[in-house]
C-alpha positions as MATLAB code, in Angstrom:
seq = 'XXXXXXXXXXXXXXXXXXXXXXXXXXXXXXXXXXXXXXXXXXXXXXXXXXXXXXXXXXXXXXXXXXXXXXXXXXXXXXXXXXXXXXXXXXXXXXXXXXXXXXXXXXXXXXXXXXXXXXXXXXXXXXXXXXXXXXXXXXXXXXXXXXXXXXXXXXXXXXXXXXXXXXXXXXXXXXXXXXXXXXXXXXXXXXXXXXXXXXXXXXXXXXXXXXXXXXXXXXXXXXXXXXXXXXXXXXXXXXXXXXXXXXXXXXXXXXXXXXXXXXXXXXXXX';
ca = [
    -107.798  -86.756    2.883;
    -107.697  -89.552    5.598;
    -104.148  -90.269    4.734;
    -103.870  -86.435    5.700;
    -105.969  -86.343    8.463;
    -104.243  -89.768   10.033;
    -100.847  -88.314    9.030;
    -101.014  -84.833   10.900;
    -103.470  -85.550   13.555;
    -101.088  -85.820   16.347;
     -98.926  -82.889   15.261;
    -100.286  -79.714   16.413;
     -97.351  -77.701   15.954;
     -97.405  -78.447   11.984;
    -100.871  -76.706   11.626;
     -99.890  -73.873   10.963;
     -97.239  -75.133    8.329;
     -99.720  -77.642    6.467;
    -102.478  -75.065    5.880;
    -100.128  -72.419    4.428;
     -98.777  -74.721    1.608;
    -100.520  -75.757   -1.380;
    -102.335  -78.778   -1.807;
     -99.940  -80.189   -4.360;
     -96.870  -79.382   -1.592;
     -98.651  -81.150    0.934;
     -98.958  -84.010   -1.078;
     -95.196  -84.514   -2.328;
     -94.145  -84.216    1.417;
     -96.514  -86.259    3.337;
     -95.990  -89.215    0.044;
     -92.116  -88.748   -0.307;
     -90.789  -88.648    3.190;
     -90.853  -91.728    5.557;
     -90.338  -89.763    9.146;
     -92.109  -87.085   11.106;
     -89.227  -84.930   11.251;
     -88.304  -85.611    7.533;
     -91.808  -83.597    6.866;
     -91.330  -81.061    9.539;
     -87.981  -80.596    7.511;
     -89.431  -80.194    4.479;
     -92.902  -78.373    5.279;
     -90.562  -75.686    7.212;
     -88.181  -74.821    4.226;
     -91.147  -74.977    1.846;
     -92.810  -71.936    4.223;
     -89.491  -70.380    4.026;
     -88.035  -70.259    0.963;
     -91.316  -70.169   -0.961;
     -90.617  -72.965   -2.898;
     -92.438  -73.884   -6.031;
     -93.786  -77.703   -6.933;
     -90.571  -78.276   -9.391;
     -88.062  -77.008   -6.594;
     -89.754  -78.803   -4.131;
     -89.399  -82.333   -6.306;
     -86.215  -80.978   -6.722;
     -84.826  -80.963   -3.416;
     -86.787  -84.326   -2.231;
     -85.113  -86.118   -5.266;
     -81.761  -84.211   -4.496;
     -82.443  -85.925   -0.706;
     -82.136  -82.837    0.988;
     -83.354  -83.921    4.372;
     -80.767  -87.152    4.228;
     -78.167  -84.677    3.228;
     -78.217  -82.436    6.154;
     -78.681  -84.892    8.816;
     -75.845  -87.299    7.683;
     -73.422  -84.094    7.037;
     -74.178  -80.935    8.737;
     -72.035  -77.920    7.669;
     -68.254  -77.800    8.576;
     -67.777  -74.354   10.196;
     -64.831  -72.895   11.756;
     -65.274  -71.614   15.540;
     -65.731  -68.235   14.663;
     -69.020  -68.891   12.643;
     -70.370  -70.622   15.787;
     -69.051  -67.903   18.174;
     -70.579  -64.952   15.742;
     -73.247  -66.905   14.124;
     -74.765  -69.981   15.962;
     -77.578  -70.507   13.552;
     -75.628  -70.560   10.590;
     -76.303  -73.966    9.907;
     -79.924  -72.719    9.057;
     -78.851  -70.750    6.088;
     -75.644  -73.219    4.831;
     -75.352  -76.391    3.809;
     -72.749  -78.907    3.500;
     -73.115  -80.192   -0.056;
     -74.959  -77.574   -3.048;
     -76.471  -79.594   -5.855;
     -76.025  -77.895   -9.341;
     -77.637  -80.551  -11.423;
     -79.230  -77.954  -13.567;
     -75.569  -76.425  -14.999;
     -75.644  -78.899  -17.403;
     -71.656  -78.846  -17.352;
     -68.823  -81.859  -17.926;
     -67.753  -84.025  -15.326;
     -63.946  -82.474  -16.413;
     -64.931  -78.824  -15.981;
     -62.640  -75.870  -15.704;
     -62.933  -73.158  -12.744;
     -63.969  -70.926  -15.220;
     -66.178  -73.385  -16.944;
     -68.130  -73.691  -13.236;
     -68.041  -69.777  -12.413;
     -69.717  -68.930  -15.989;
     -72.217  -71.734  -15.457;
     -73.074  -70.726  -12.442;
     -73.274  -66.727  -13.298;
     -75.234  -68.034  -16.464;
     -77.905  -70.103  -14.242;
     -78.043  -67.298  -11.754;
     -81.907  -67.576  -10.529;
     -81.425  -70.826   -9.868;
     -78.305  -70.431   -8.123;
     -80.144  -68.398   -5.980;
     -82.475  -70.756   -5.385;
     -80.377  -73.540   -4.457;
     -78.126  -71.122   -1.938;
     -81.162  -69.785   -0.139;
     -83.990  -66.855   -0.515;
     -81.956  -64.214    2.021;
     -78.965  -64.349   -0.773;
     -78.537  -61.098   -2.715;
     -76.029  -61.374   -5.583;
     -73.396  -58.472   -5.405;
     -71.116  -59.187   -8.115;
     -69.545  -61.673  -10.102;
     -65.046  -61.687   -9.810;
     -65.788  -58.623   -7.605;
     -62.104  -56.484   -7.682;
     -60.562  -55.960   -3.875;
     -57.691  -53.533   -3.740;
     -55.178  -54.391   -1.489;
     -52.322  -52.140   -1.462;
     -50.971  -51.801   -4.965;
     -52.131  -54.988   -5.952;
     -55.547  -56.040   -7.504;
     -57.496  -59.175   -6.903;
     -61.332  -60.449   -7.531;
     -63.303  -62.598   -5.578;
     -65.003  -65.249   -7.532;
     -68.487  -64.438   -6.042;
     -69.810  -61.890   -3.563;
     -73.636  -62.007   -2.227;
     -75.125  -60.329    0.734;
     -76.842  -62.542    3.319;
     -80.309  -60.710    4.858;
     -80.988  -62.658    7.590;
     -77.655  -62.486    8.883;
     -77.016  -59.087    7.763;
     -73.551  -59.633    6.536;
     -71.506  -60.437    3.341;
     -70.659  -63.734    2.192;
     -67.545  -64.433   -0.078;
     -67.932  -67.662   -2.160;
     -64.157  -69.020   -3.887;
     -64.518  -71.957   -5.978;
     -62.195  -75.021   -6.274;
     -63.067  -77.412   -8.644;
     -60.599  -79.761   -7.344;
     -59.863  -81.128   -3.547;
     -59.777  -78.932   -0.977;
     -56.324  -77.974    0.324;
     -55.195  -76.391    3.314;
     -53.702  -73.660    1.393;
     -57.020  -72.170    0.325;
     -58.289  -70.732    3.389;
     -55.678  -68.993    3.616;
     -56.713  -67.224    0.782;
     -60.166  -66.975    1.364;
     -59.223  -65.341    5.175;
     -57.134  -62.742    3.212;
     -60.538  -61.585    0.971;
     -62.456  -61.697    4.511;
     -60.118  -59.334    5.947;
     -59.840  -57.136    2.932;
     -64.011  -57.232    2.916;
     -64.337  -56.515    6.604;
     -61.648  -53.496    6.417;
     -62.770  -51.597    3.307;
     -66.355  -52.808    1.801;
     -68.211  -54.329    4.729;
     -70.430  -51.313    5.904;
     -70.788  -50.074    9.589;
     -73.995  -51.565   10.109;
     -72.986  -55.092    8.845;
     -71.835  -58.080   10.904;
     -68.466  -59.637    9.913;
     -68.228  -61.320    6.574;
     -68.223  -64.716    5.823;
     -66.806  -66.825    3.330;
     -67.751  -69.970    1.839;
     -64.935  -72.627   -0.339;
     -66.991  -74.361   -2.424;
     -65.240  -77.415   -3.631;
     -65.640  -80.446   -5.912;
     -64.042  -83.160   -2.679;
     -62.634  -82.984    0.646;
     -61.142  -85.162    2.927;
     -63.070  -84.784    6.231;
     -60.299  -85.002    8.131;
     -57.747  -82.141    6.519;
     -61.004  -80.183    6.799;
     -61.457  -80.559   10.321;
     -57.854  -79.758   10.909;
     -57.384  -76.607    8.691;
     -60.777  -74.908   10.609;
     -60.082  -75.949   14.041;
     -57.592  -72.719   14.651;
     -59.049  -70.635   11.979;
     -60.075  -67.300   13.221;
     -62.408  -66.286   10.700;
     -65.897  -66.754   10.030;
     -65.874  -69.985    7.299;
     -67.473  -72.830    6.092;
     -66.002  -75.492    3.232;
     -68.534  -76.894    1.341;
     -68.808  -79.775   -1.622;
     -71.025  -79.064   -4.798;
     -71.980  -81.903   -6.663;
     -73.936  -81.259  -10.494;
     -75.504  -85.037  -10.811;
     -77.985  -85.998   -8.307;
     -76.945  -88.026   -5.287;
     -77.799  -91.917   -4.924;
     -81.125  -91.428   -3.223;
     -81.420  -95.072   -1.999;
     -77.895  -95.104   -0.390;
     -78.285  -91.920    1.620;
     -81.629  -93.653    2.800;
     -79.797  -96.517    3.696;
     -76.986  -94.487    5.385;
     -79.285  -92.615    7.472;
     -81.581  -95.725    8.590;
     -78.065  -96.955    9.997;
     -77.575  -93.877   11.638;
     -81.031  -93.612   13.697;
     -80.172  -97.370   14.481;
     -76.985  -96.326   16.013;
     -78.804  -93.244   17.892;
     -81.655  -95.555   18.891;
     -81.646  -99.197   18.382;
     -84.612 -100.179   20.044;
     -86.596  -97.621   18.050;
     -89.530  -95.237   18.940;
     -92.349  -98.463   19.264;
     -90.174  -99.695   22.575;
     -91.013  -96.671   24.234;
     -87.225  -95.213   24.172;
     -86.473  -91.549   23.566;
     -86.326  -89.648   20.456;
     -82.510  -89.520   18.831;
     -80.907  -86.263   20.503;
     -81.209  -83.686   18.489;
     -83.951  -85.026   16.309;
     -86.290  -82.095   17.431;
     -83.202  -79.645   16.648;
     -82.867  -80.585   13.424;
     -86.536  -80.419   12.377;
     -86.400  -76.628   13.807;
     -83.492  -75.864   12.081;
     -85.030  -76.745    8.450;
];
């Protein structure tokens, strides 16, 4: 209780977020994460997405926090014109550790695992996803196609197509992903929805081919990695101690300021 008391003392704005978890919560955060905003991180999505005590040692072990501050989502310009908070809802890398699948997996192999494992899919994407439907037919004129997975998105009122790749990301595949985004937006978004977004989920990508293929992309996407072992823990610790250094290598006790964006990033958790 002092260790609590000492911890939070100075943080009136996480009040309200430490007295509406559970004990146990409250005591995996403020023992497993090393920073102020780290907990802010965590204690927000725990408020949000209503976590449990196993998903919340999940997602500490899965180094959530280290995650999302080393690699924030890659968007194309239309997510940030239509959506700018969509780095709330997305992330950059899923963790599917609980698929239980090969290393040498098969598309197929990955979409019935996931389809299988559905709850915790769910879980892992966000609460606000809705699962629609599972190679979901689109009808384009006398040709037939299915989208791997299609969810609804609550909070940003709008449909999001998932494709999988379970190898590298290539250029071509946006393309193919814009083409079920149109065909969505034309004949199954409804009038009240925003426009859809789609999501290329995909075992590796080279940073740089992604930046290029979603620089001139006119549609609302994101490319994402999935990994299904858990990340070296220690590594993206050590990653992200060198990357406060670079934002501020005199640290907080000198008196400088905060890293930029620091305060952004707890908010956006």
């Amino acid at each position: 209780m002092r260790q609590f008391f000492e911890t939070y003392r100075d943080e009136p704005k996480l009040s309200p977020l430490v007295r509406v978890l559970s004990w146990t919560h409250n005591l995996l955060i403020m023992s497993r994460s090393k920073r102020p905003e780290e907990r802010e991180f965590y204690l927000r999505l725990c408020r949000r997405e209503r976590w449990g005590k196993r998903e919340l040692e999940r997602q500490l072990s899965g180094a959530l926090y280290e995650r999302t501050v080393l690699s924030p989502p890659k968007v194309s310009p239309a997510v940030r014109e239509f959506y700018p908070d969509a780095a709330t809802f997305f992330k950059d890398t899923y963790l599917f550790d609980f698929l239980q699948i090969p290393s040498d997996h098969t598309e197929t192999d990955l979409h019935r695992a996931l389809v299988r494992n559905l709850g915790r899919f769910l879980t892992e994407l966000g609460r606000d996803f809705c699962f629609i439907g599972s190679e979901y037919p689109i009808q384009v004129g006398g040709r037939d196609f299915a989208l791997d997975l299609l969810f609804l998105h609550r909070g940003l009122n709008c449909l999001v197509a998932l494709e999988l790749k379970v190898d590298e990301f290539q250029p071509e595949h946006l393309g193919k992903l814009e083409f079920y985004l149109e065909a969505l937006d034309r004949d199954i978004r409804k009038p009240h929805e925003r426009p859809s977004i789609g999501v290329l989920l995909c075992a590796t990508r080279d940073s740089e081919v992604v930046e290029y293929a979603l620089s001139r992309s006119v549609s609302p996407a994101l490319i994402t990695e999935y990994q299904i072992l858990l990340p070296d823990k220690k590594l993206l610790r050590a990653k992200l101690h060198e990357y406060y250094q670079l934002l501020d290598p005199e640290g907080p006790k000198t008196g400088g300021k905060k890293p930029a964006g620091r305060r952004k990033r707890g908010e956006a958790g």
